[in-house]
C-alpha positions in Angstrom: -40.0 -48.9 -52.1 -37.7 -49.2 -55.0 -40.3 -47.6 -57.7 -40.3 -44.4 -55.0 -36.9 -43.8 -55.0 -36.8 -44.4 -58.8 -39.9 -41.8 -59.1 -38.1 -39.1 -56.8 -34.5 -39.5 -58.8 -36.3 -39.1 -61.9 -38.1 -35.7 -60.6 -34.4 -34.8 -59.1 -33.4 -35.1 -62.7 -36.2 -33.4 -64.3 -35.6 -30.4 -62.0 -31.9 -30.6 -63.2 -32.4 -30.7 -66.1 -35.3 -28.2 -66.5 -33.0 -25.8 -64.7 -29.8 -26.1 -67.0 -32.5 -25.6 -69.4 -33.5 -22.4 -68.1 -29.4 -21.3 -67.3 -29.0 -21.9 -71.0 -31.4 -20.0 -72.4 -30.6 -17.1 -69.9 -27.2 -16.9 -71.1 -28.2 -17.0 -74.8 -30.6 -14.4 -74.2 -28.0 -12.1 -72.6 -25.0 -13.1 -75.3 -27.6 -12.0 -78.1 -28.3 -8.7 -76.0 -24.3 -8.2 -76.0 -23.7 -8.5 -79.5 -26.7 -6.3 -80.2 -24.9 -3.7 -77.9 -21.4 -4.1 -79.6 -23.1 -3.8 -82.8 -25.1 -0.5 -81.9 -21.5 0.6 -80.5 -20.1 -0.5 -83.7 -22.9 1.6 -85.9 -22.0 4.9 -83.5 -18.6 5.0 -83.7 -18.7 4.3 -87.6 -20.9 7.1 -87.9 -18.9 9.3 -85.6 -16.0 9.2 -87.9 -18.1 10.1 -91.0 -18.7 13.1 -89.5 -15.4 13.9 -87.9 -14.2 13.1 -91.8 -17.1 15.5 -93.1 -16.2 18.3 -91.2 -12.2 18.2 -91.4 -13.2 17.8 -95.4 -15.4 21.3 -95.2 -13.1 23.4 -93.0 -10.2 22.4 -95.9 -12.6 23.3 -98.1 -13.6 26.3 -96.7 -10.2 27.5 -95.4 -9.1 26.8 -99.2 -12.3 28.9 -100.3 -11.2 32.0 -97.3 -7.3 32.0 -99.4 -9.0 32.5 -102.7 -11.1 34.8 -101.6 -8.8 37.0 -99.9 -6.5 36.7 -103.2 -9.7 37.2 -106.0 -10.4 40.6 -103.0 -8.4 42.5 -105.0 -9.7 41.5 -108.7 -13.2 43.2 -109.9 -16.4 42.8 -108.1 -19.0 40.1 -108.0 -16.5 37.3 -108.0 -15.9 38.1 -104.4 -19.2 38.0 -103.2 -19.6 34.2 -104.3 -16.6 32.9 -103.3 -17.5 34.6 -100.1 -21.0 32.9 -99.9 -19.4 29.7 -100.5 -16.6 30.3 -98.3 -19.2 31.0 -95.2 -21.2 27.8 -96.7 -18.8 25.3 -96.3 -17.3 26.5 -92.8 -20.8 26.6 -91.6 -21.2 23.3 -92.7 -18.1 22.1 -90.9 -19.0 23.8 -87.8 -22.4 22.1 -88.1 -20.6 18.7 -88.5 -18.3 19.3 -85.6 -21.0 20.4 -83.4 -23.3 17.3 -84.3 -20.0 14.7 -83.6 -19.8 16.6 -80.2 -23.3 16.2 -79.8 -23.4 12.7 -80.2 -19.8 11.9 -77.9 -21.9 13.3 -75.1 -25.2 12.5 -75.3 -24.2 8.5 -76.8 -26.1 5.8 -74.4 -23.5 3.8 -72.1 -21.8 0.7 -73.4 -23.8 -2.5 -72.9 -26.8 0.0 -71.0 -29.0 -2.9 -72.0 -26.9 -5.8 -70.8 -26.3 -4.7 -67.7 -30.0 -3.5 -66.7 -30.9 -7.4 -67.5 -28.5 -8.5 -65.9 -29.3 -6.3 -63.0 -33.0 -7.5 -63.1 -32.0 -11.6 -63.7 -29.9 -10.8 -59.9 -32.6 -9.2 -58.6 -35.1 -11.8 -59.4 -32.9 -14.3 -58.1 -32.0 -12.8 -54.8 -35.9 -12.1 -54.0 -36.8 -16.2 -54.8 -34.1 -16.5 -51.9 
């Protein structure tokens, strides 16, 4: 009688610890699925700023470029038609850069998107096995 308590403690303990087991490796599944999200966060927002820096840099530029042109308007010829083109070239480009920062505030995935759907699934799962 002894030995069959002793046998159904030690399967009480197995199941224990087979389950804190499991709870462990849960939470350091999800943990690594967090820090992969703040580090994707991390990559956007770094990359958002580039380009917010690109295009205040090209509409400086190209608002410096639009006073020399309107000053070289009044000298001879062909040196207004290339400070023109470049002019146009770099406020296009800092429209473009603008547009593409927009672009990406609006279309960016939601923070922790990945976390939470696991998360969403692990409750799921658990709420069906009860």
């Amino acid at each position: 009688m002894a030995e069959e308590s002793h046998a159904a403690t030690g399967g009480l303990f197995e199941s224990l610890k087979t389950l804190s087991t499991s709870v462990v490796g849960i939470v350091h599944t999800r943990l690594e699925l967090l820090s992969t999200d703040i580090a994707e966060e991390r990559e956007h927002l770094i990359t958002l700023l580039l380009l917010v820096q690109l295009a205040l840099f090209f509409l400086g530029v190209g608002i410096l470029l639009l006073a020399l042109l309107v000053v070289v308007a009044f000298w001879e010829s062909h040196r207004l038609l290339a400070l023109g083109g470049l002019s146009g070239l770099f406020l296009l480009a800092s429209v473009a850069a603008a547009w593409l920062a927009m672009h990406k505030t609006r279309t960016r995935p939601r923070l922790f998107a990945a976390s939470l759907a696991e998360l969403s699934k692990d409750r799921q799962h658990l709420t069906s096995r009860s």
